[in-house]
GULOKE-241800 format. One record per residue: x, y, z negated of N, C-alpha, C, CB in turn; residue in one letter. Coordinates in steps of 0.1 Angstrom, whole numbers, plus 5000, padded with zeros to 4 digits. Glycine has a CB too. Layout:
REM GULOKE-241800
XYZXYZXYZXYZa;...
//
This chain:
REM GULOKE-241800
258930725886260330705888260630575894261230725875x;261130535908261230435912262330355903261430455926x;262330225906263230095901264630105900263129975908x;264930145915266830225914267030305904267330345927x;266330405905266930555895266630485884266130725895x;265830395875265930325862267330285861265030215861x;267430185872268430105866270030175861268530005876x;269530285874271130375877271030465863271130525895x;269630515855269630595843270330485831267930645839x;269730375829269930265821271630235820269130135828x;272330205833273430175835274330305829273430155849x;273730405832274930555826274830595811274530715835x;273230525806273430535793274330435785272230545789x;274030285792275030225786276730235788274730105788x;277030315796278130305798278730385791278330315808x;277530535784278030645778278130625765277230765780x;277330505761277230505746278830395743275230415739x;279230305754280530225752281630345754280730085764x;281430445764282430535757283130595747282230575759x;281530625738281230685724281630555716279530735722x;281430455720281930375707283530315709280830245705x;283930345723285730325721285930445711286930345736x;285930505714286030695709286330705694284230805712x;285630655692285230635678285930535673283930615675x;285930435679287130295672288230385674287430105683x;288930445684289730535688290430565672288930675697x;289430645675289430805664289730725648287230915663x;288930635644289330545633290030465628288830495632x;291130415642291830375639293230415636291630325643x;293230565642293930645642294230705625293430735653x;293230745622292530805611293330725595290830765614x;293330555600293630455592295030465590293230345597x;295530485603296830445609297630575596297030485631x;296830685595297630775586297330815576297930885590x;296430675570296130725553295230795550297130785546x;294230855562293730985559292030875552293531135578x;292030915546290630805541289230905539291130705523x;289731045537288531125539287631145553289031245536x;288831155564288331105578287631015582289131095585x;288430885577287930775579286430755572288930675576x;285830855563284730845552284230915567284830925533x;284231025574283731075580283331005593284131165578x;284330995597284330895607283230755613285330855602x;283330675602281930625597280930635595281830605591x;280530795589279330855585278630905601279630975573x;279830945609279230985625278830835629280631065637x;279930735628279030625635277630535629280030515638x;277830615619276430555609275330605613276430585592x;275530745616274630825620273930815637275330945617x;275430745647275230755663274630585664276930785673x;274730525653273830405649275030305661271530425655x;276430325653277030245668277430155658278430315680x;277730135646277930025635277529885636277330065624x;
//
């Protein structure tokens, strides 16, 4: 695999995983915003799990 297509793979994964982690601040704060604290248990447990913590 030449040097471009690295960097261009590299570049889209980081870009995908800052997606995934607005998403998720998103989603959590939202979560907070209405008391729901079982969500927010879950919520967590997905970013614990997508190792974005």
């Amino acid at each position: 695999m030449n040097k471009n297509r690295q960097e261009k793979l590299a570049k889209a994964a980081s870009t995908y995983r800052e997606s995934l982690r607005k998403n998720l601040e998103h989603r959590l704060e939202a979560a907070r915003a209405q008391g729901n604290d079982k969500l927010v248990r879950q919520i967590e447990a997905e970013a614990n799990y997508l190792h974005m913590n």
